[in-house]
C-alpha positions in Angstrom: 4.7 -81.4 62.7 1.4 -81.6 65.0 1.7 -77.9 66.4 3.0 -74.8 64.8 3.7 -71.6 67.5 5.2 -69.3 65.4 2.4 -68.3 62.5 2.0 -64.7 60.3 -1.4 -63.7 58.4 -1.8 -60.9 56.0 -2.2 -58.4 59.7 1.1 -58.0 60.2 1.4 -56.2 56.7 4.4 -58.3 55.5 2.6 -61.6 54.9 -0.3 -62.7 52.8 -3.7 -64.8 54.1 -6.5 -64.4 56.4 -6.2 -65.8 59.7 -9.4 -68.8 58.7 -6.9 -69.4 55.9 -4.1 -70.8 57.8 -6.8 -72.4 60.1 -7.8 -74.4 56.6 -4.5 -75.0 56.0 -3.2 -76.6 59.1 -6.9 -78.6 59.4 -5.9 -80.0 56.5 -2.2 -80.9 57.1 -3.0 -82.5 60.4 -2.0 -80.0 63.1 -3.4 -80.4 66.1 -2.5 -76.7 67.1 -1.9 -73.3 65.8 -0.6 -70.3 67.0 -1.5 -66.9 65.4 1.5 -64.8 66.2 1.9 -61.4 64.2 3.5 -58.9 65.1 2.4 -56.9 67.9 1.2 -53.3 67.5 2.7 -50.3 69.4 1.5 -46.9 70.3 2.7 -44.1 67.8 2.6 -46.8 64.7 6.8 -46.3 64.4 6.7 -49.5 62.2 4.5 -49.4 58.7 5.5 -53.2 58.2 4.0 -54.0 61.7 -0.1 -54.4 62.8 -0.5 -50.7 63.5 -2.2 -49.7 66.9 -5.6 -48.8 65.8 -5.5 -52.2 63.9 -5.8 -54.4 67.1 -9.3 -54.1 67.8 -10.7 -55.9 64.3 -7.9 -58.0 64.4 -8.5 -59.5 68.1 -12.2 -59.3 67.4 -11.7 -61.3 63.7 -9.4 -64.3 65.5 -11.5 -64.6 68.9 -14.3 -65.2 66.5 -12.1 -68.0 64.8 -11.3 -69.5 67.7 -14.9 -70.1 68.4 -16.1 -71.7 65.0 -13.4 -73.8 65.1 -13.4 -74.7 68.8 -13.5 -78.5 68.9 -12.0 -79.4 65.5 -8.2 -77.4 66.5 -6.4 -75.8 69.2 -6.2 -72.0 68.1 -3.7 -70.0 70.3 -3.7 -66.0 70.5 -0.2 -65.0 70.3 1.9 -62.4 69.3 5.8 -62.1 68.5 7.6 -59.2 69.9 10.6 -57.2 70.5 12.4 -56.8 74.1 11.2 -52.7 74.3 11.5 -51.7 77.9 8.7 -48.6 76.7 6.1 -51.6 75.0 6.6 -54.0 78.6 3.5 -52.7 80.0 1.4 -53.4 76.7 2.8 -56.6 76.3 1.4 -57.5 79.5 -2.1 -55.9 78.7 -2.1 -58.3 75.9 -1.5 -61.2 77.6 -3.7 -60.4 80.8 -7.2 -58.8 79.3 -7.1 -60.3 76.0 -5.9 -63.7 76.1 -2.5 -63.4 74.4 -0.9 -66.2 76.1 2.1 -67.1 74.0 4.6 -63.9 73.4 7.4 -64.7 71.4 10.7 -62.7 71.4 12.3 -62.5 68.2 14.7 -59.3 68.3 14.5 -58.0 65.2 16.1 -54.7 66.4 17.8 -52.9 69.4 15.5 -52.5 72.3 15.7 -48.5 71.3 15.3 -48.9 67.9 18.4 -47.7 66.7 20.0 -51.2 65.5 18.4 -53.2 63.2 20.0 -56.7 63.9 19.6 -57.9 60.3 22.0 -55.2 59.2 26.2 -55.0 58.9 27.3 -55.4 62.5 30.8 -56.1 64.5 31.5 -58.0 67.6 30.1 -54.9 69.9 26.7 -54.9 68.0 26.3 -58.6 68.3 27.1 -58.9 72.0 24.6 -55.5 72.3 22.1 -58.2 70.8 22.9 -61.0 73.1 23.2 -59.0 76.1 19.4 -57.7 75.2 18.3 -60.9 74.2 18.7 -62.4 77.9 17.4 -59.3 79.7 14.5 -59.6 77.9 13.5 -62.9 78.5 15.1 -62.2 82.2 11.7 -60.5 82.2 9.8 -63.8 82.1 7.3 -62.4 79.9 7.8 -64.3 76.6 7.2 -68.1 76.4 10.1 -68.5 73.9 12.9 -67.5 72.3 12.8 -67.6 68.2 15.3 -67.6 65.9 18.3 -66.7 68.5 20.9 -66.7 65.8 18.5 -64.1 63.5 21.8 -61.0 64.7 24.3 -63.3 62.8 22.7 -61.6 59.7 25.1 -59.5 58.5 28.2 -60.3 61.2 31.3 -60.6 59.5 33.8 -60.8 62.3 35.3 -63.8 64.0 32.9 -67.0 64.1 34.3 -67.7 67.7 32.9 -64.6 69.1 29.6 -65.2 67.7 29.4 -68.8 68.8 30.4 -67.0 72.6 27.5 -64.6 72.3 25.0 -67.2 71.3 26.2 -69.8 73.9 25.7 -66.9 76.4 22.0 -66.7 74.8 21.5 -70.7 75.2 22.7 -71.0 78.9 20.2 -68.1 79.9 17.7 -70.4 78.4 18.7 -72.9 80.2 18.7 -71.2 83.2 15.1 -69.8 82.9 13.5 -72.9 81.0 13.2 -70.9 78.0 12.5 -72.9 74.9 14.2 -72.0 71.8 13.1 -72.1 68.0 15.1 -73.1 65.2 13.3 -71.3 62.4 12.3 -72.6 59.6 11.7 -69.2 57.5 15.3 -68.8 57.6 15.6 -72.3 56.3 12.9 -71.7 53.8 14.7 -68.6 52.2 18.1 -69.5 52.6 18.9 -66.8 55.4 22.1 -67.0 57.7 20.0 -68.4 60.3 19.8 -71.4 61.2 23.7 -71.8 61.3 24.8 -75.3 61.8 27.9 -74.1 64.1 25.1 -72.2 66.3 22.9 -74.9 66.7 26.1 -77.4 67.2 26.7 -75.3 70.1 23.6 -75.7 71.6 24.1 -79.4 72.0 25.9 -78.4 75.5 22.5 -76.9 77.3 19.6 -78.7 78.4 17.3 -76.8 76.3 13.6 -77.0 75.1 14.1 -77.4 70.9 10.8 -76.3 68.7 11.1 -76.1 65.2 8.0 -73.6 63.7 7.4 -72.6 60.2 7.3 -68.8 60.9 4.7 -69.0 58.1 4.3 -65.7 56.2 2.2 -67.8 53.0 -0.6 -70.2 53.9 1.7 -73.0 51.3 5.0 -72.2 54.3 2.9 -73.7 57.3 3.9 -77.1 57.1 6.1 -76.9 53.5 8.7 -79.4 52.8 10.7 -76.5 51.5 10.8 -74.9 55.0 9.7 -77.0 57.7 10.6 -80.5 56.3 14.1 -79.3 55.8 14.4 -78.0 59.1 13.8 -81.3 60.8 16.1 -82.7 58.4 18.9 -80.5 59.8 17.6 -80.9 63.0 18.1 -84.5 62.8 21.0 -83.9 61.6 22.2 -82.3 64.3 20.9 -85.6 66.8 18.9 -82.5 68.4 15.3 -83.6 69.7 12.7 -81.5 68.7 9.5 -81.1 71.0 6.4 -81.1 68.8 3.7 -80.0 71.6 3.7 -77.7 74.3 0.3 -77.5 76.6 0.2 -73.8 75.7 
């Protein structure tokens, strides 16, 4: 690993380390480039586990000041990962155009209301609700790539052919749109359902963009053999070839 796009720092109130400490980290493990990527705050705080609102300001203040001590010595990107809410689109964009927060990441954790969570118990109807959001999302051309696509099969207990369907669906709209795609390697890390080998099989048939990121949520995850190491394993594998730099 040379780059990781997908990084978490004690902001997003679910991890653990200060933003200089991953900066340390990946200095010292040889990354050329790092993106910060928590999660991105929303108006009305609806998410306790999530960078609340007021929290932007001293956060975007604390890594723009990172990026310039360390200018020179590593490439420090301003990202963060989000949801597909139609209500949030316009923020999103704010982000990106006044502040600098050029890489957006869409990992649907929930239902673009809010009123699925896609790690819990689902059917066939919830997962192809997932899918179906998933592509209009990135239909948007807002988010520069897709993580952990198979994250909804958390919890899916029907039929493994439907669910290979619904993500194939997912992998030909990033095909279509030049959407790279992450296989992640928290989900790796912690034994999760994702990445599923049958998912990833699939993908084989699409000319798609591979990145494999540590979603880091401990400064030891950034570039861990645990995690990351295994993931390229499986990647490999898989004969799947994984891009390590992107000129984001």
């Amino acid at each position: 690993m040379i780059a990781n796009y997908h990084t978490h720092t004690r902001w997003c109130r679910h991890a653990d380390g200060e933003i200089e400490d991953y900066i340390r980290e990946a200095l010292r493990r040889g990354l050329k480039a790092l993106a910060i990527t928590d999660h991105v705050p929303h108006r009305g705080n609806f998410d306790p586990r999530r960078m609340q609102w007021e929290e932007f300001a001293p956060f975007n203040d604390e890594l723009d000041r990172m990026k310039e001590k360390y200018e020179g010595q590593i490439h420090l990107i301003k990202g963060f990962e989000c949801e597909y809410y139609p209500f949030a689109l316009e923020d999103y964009r704010t982000f990106r155009e006044k502040y600098g927060y050029g890489l957006l990441i869409l990992g649907q954790h929930t239902s673009k209301d809010r009123s699925q969570d896609n790690f819990a118990p689902k059917g066939e109807r919830e997962l192809e609700q997932y899918a179906d959001e998933v592509i209009e999302g990135l239909e948007t051309g807002l988010f520069t790539f897709l993580a952990h696509p198979d994250v909804a099969l958390c919890g899916y207990h029907e039929t493994d052919a439907f669910a290979i369907g619904q993500m194939r669906r997912i992998f030909a709209a990033c095909e279509r749109l030049e959407i790279p795609v992450e296989i992640n390697a928290n989900g790796f890390r912690d034994g999760r359902r994702y990445p599923d080998r049958q998912v990833w099989e699939a993908s084989r048939d699409y000319r798609l963009t591979y990145l494999i990121n540590s979603d880091a949520h401990y400064v030891p995850d950034l570039c861990d053999e645990a995690g990351v190491g295994g993931t390229e394993a499986f990647a490999r594998e898989l004969g799947i070839a994984v891009t390590e730099w992107m000129d984001w």
